[in-house]
N, C-alpha and C positions, 0 to 999 in steps of 0.2 A: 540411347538417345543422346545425342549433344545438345548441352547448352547451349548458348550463344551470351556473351560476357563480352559488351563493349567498355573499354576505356575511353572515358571523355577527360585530356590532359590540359594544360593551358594555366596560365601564371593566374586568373582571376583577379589582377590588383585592380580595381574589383568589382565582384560579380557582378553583373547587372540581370536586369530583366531579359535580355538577349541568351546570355548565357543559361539560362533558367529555363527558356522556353525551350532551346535543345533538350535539354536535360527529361523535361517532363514529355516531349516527344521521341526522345531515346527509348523510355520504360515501357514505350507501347511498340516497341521493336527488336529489344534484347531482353533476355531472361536476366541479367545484370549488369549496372552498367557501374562504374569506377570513375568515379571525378575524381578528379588529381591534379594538386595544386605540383607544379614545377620549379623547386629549386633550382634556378638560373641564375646561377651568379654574373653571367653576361648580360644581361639585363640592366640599364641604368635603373639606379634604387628606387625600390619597391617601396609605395607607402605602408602599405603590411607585410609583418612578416608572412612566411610560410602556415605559423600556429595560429593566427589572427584570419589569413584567408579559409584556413579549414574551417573553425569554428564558425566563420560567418555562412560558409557552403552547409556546414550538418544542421545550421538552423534555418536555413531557408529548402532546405530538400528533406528536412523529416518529415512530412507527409508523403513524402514520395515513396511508395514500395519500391524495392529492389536497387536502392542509390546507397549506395558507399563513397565516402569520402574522406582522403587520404593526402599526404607530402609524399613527394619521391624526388629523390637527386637521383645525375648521372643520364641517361639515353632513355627516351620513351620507349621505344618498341624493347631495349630489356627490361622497364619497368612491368611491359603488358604481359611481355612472358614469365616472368615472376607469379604473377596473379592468375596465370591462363587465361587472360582475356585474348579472344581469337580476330577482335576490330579494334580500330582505331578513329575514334570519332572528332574530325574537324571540323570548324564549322565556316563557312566562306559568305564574310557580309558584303564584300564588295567584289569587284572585277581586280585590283591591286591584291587581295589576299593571295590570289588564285594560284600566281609564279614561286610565291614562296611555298605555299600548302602542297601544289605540286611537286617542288624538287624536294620535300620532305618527304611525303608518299615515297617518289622511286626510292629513296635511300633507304626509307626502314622498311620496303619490300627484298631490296638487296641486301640488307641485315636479318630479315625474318622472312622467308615468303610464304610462312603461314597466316600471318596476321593481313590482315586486309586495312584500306583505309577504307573512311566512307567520309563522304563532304555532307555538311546538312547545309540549308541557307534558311535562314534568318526569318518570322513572320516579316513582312515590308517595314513594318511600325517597327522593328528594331534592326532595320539591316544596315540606319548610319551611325549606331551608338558603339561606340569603343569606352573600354577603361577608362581611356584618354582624356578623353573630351568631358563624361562625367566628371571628373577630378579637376580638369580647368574649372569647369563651368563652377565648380563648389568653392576651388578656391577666388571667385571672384564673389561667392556670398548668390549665385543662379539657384536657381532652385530645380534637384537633382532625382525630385521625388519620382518625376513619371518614368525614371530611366533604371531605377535601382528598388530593391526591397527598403524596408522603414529600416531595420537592423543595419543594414550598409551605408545609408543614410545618415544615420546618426554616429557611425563610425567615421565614416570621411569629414564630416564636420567635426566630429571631436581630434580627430586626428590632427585634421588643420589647423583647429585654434577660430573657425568663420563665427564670426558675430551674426548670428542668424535673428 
């Protein structure tokens, strides 16, 4: 019998509730799924590190059966083969995700074509929440709670220095 062992990859700086809800609807679709924070050093700077974003992911997913979570440098689809994860879990909030998520698919089908991608989208209530915007919205002293867990919450504001 195969498993089935999806990787869900992505920078998380950081996680929200968006990202959360894939996750908790991944476990009811894959025998294992793999979050994995992405060292991308092309990235403009990250308010968390790589070790900061994991440990905020393994405290918000330990209730979750069958969630692992992990760092990885270098190419996703050789991260996923590393691990035997046989998917690749994206997740598409908006109509603008869709160009880049797509030319990522074809490429790590033409690096791997065993690994599959799969798109998930978003419950509605979080299909216009980005990292982003959380992180503005805190550094302006907004209030960030209905976007993100309490743990990440009080990370981005301590992070910040926000007079709450």
């Amino acid at each position: 019998m195969t498993t089935s062992h999806a990787l869900y990859p992505g920078s998380f700086d950081a996680v929200t509730f968006g990202h959360l809800e894939l996750v908790r609807r991944a476990v009811r679709h894959y025998d294992r799924v793999t979050v994995a924070v992405a060292e991308n050093p092309g990235k403009r700077q990250p308010l968390f590190t790589v070790a900061e974003r994991v440990e905020m992911l393994r405290e918000c997913t330990r209730e979750m059966g069958g969630v692992e979570v992990c760092g990885f440098p270098g190419l996703t689809v050789d991260f996923a083969k590393s691990i035997g994860a046989n998917v690749i879990l994206r997740g598409l909030r908006v109509v603008s995700d869709f160009e880049f998520e797509f030319q990522m698919a074809m490429m790590n089908q033409n690096l791997a074509s065993e690994i599959t991608t799969m798109f998930m989208v978003p419950a509605p209530q979080f299909s216009f929440v980005s990292s982003s915007l959380v992180k503005e919205i805190a550094r302006y002293g907004g209030d960030i709670s209905h976007f993100v867990p309490a743990n990440v919450e009080r990370a981005i504001v301590e992070k910040l220095g926000s007079a709450r």
